[in-house]
C-alpha beads as a LAMMPS data file, in Angstrom:
LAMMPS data file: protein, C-alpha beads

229 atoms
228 bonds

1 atom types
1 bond types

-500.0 500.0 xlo xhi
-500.0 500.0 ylo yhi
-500.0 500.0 zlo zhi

Masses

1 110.0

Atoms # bond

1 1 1 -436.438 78.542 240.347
2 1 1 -436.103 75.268 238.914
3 1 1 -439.037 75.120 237.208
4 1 1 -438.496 79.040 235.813
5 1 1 -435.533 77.757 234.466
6 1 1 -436.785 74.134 232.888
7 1 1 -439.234 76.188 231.015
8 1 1 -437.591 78.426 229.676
9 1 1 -435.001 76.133 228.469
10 1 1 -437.790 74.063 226.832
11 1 1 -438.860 77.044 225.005
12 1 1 -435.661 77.907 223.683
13 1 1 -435.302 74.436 222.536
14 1 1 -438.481 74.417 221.147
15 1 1 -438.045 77.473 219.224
16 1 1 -434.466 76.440 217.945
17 1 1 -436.031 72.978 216.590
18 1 1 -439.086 75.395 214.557
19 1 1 -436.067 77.354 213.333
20 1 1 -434.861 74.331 211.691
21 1 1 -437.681 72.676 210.732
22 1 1 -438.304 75.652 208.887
23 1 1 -434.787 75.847 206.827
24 1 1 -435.469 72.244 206.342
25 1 1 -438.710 73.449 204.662
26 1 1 -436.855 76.029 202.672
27 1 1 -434.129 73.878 201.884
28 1 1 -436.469 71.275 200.698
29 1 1 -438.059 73.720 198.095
30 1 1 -434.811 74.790 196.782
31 1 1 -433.984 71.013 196.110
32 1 1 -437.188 70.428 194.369
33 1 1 -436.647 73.718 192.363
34 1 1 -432.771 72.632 191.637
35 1 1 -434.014 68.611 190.461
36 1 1 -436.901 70.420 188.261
37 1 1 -434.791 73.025 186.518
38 1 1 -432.878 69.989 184.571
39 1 1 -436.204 68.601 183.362
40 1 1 -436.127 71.127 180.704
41 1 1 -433.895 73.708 178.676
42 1 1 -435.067 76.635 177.693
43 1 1 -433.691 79.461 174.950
44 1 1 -433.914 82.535 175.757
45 1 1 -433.961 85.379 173.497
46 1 1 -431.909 88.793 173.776
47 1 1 -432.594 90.655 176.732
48 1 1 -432.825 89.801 181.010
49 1 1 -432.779 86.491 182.505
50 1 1 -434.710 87.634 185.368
51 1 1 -437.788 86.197 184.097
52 1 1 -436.397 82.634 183.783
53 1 1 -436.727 80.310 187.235
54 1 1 -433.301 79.942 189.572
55 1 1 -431.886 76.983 188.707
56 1 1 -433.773 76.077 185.091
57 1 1 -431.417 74.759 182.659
58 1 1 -430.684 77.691 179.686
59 1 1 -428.840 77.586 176.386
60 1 1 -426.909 80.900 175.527
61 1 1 -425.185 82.395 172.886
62 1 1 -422.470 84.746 173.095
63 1 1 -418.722 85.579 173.089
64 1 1 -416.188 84.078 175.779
65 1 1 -413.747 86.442 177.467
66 1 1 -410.857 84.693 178.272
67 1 1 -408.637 87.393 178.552
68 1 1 -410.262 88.345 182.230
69 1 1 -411.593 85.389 184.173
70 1 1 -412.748 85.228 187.958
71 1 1 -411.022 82.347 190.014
72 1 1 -413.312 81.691 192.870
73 1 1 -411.228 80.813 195.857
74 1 1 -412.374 78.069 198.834
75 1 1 -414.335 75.699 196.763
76 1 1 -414.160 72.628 196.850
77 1 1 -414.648 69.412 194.785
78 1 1 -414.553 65.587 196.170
79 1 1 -412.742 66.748 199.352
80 1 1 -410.104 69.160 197.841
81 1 1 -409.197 72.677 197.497
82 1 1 -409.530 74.401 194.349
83 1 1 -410.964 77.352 192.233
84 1 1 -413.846 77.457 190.282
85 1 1 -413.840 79.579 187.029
86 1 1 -415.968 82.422 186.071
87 1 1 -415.784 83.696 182.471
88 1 1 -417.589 86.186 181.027
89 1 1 -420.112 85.508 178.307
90 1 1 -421.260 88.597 175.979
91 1 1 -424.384 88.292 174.724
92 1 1 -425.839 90.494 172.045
93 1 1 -428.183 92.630 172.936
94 1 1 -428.041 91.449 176.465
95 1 1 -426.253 92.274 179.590
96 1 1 -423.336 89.642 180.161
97 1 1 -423.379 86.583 182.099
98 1 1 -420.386 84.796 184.143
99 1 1 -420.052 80.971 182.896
100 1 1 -419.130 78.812 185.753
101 1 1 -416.997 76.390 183.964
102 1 1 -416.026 74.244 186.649
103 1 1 -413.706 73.323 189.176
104 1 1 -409.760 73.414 188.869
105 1 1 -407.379 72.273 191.691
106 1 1 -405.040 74.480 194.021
107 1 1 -401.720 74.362 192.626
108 1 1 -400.213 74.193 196.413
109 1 1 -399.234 78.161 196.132
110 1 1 -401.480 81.210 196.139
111 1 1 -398.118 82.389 193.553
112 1 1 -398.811 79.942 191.241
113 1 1 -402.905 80.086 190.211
114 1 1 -404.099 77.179 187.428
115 1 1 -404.222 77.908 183.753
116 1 1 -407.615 78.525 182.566
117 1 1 -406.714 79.382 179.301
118 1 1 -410.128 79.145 176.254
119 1 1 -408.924 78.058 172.937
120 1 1 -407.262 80.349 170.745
121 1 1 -410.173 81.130 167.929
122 1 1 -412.663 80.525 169.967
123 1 1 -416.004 83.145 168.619
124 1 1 -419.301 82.505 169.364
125 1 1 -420.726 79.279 171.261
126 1 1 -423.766 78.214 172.362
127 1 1 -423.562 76.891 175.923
128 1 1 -426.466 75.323 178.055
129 1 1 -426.321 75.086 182.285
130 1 1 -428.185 76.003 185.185
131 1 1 -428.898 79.488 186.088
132 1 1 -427.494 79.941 189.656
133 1 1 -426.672 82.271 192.280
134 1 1 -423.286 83.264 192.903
135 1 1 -422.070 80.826 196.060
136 1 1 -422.282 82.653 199.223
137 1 1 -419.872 82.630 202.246
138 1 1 -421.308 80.811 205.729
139 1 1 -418.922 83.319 207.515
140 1 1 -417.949 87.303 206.754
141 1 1 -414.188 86.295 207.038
142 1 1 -414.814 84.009 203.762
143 1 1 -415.160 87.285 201.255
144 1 1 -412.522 88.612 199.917
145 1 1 -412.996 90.925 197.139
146 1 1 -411.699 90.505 193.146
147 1 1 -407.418 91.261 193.413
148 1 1 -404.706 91.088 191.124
149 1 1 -403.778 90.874 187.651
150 1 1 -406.099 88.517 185.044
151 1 1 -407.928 85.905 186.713
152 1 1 -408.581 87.989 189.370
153 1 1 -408.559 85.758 192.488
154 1 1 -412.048 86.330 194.853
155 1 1 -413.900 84.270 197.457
156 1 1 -417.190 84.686 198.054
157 1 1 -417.939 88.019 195.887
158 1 1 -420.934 89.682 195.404
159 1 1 -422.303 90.620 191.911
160 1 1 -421.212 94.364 192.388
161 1 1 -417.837 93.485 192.896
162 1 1 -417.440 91.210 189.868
163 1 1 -418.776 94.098 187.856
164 1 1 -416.924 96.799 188.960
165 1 1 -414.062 94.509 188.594
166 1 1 -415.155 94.078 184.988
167 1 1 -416.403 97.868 184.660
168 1 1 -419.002 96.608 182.624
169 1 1 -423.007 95.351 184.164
170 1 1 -423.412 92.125 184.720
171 1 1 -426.548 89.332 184.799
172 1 1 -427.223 89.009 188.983
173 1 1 -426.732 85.276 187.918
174 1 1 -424.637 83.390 186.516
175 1 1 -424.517 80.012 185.064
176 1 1 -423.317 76.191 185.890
177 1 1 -422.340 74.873 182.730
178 1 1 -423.795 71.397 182.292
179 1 1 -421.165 68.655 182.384
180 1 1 -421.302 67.778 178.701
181 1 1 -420.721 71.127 177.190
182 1 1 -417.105 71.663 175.946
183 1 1 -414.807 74.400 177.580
184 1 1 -415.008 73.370 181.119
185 1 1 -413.249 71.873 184.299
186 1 1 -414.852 69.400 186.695
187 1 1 -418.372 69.769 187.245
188 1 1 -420.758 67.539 189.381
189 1 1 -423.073 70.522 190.665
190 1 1 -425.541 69.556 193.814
191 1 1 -428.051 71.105 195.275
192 1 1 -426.843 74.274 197.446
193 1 1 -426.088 73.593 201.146
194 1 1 -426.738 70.778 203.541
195 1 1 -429.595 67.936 202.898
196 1 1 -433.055 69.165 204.130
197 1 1 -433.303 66.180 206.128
198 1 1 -430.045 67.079 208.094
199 1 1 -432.221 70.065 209.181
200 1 1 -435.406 67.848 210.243
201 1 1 -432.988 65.307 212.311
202 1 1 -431.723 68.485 213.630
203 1 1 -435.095 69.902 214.782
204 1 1 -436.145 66.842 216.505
205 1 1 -433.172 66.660 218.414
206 1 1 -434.215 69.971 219.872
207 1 1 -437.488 69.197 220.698
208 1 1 -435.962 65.538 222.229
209 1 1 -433.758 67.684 224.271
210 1 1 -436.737 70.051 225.387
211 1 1 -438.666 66.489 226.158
212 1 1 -435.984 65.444 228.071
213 1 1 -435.476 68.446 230.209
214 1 1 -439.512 68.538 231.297
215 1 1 -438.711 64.396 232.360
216 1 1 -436.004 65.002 234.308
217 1 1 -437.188 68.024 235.859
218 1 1 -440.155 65.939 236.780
219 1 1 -438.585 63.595 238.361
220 1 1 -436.312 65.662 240.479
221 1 1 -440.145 67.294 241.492
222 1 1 -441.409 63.715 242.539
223 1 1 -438.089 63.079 244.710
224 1 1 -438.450 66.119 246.244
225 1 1 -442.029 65.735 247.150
226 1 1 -441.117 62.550 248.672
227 1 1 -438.603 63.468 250.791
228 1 1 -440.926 66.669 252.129
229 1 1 -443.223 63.922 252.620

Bonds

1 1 1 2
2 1 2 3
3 1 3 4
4 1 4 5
5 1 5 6
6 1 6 7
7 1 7 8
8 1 8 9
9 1 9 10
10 1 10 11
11 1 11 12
12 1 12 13
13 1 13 14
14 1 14 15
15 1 15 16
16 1 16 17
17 1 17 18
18 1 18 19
19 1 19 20
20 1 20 21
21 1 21 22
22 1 22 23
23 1 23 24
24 1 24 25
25 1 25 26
26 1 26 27
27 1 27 28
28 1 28 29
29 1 29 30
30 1 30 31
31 1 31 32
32 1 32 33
33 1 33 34
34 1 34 35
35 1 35 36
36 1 36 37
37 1 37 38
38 1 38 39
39 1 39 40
40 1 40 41
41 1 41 42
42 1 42 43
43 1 43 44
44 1 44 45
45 1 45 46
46 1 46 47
47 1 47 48
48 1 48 49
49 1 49 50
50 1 50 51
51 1 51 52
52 1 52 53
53 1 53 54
54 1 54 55
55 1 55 56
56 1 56 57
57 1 57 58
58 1 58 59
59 1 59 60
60 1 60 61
61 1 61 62
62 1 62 63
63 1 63 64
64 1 64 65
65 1 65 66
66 1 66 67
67 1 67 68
68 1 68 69
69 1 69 70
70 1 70 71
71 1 71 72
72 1 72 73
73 1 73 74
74 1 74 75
75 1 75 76
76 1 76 77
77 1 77 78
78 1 78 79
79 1 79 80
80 1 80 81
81 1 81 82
82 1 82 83
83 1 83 84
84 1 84 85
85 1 85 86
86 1 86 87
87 1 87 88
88 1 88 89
89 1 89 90
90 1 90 91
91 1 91 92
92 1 92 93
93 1 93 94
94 1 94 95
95 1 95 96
96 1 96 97
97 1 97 98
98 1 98 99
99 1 99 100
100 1 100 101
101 1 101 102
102 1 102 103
103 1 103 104
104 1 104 105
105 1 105 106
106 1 106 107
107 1 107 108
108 1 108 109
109 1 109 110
110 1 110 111
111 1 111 112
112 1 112 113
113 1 113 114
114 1 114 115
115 1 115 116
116 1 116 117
117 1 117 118
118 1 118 119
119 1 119 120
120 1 120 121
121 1 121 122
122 1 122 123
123 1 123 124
124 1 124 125
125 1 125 126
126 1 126 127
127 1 127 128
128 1 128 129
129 1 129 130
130 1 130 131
131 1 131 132
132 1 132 133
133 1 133 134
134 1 134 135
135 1 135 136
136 1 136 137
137 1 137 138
138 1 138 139
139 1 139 140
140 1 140 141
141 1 141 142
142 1 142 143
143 1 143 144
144 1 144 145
145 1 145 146
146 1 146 147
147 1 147 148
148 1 148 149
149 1 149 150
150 1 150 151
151 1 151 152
152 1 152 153
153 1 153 154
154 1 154 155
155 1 155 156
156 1 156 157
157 1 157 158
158 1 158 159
159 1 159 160
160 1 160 161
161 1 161 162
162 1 162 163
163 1 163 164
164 1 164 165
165 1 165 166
166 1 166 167
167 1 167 168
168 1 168 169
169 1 169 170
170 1 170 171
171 1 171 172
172 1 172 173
173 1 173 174
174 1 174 175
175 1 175 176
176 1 176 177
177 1 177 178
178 1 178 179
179 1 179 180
180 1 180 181
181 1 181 182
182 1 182 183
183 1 183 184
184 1 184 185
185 1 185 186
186 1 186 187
187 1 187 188
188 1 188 189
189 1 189 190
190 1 190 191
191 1 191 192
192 1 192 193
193 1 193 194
194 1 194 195
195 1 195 196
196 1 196 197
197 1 197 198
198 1 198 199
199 1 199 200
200 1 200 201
201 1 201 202
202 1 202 203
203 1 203 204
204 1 204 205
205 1 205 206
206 1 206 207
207 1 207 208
208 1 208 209
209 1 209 210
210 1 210 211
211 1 211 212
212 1 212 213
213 1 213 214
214 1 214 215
215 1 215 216
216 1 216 217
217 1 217 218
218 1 218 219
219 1 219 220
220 1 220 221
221 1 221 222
222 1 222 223
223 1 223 224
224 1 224 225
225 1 225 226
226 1 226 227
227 1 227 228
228 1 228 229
């Protein structure tokens, strides 16, 4: 029984540290893809972004909506709580994208939400960031769908709901404006989720811990073998 039991602890430990090997694989890609989108803008003309790589840097033209703004709840920036602000950009002859302007703190009461007011006058601009997808929730109890009056307060929202909150379609991106375009909040945008090599240490620790179960269940053999002999 024992040994049944050694093994098959080894193998789950085993499989566990492939598991994360393997996000630290994927992980690793989506750095490299996020640290080679900024080598490079690009211009797009009218129509989809679809073509264009996750996480290239874009320049866009269009018309801001200020008048009905997203404030994406539980984000965070340097350690505190805040929003981060999703306005609409209309682009001729092109579905419309939401601009992630940036961060803005938590005023301390859900009653009171920032002011994320644009300019008064402001037409056209030409914005450039990082095409992006919208930040997902690591648990179900995160989302909460768009509510209220203009900004509509949301946490981790997905692409329908922004939409039908708009009642217009919508881009299934959206964009991280860079930190030296005008109009925006805090930005310092990283790669998404933890550091690939938090997943590596990770999977070795599983396979140490599947090492360390086949030593000691050795040992506890070789004592019992002497005392039978």
């Amino acid at each position: 029984m024992p040994a049944l039991i050694t093994l098959f602890a080894c193998a789950l430990f085993v499989r566990l540290g492939m598991w994360q090997w393997q996000r630290g694989s994927e992980r690793e890609r989506e750095w490299q893809r996020f640290a080679h989108g900024a080598e490079e803008l690009q211009t797009p003309g009218a129509g989809p972004l679809s073509a264009v790589p996750t996480y290239q840097r874009v320049r866009l033209t269009g018309v801001l909506d200020g008048s009905r703004q997203f404030l994406l709840d539980n984000r965070a920036y340097r350690g505190r709580a805040g929003y981060e602000v999703l306005t609409p950009l209309a682009r001729a002859g092109s579905l419309a994208i939401l601009i992630d302007r940036g961060w803005v703190p938590f005023s301390g009461s859900r009653a009171l939400l920032p002011q994320v007011p644009l300019p008064s006058g402001t037409a056209a601009v030409s914005l450039a960031g990082r095409l992006a997808p919208l930040p997902s929730a690591g648990l179900a109890l995160g989302h909460a769908p768009p509510a209220g009056e203009w900004p509509k307060v949301t946490s981790f929202p997905s692409m329908a709901e922004l939409s039908q909150a708009l009642g217009q379609p919508l881009e299934p991106r959206i964009v991280l404006l860079d930190a030296g375009e005008p109009l925006g909040y805090a930005r310092d945008w990283q790669p998404p989720g933890i550091p690939p090599l938090r997943h590596f240490a990770y999977a070795i620790q599983w396979w140490a811990f599947a090492v360390t179960a086949l030593v000691i269940w050795a040992l506890m053999a070789r004592r019992r073998t002497r005392r039978v002999a």
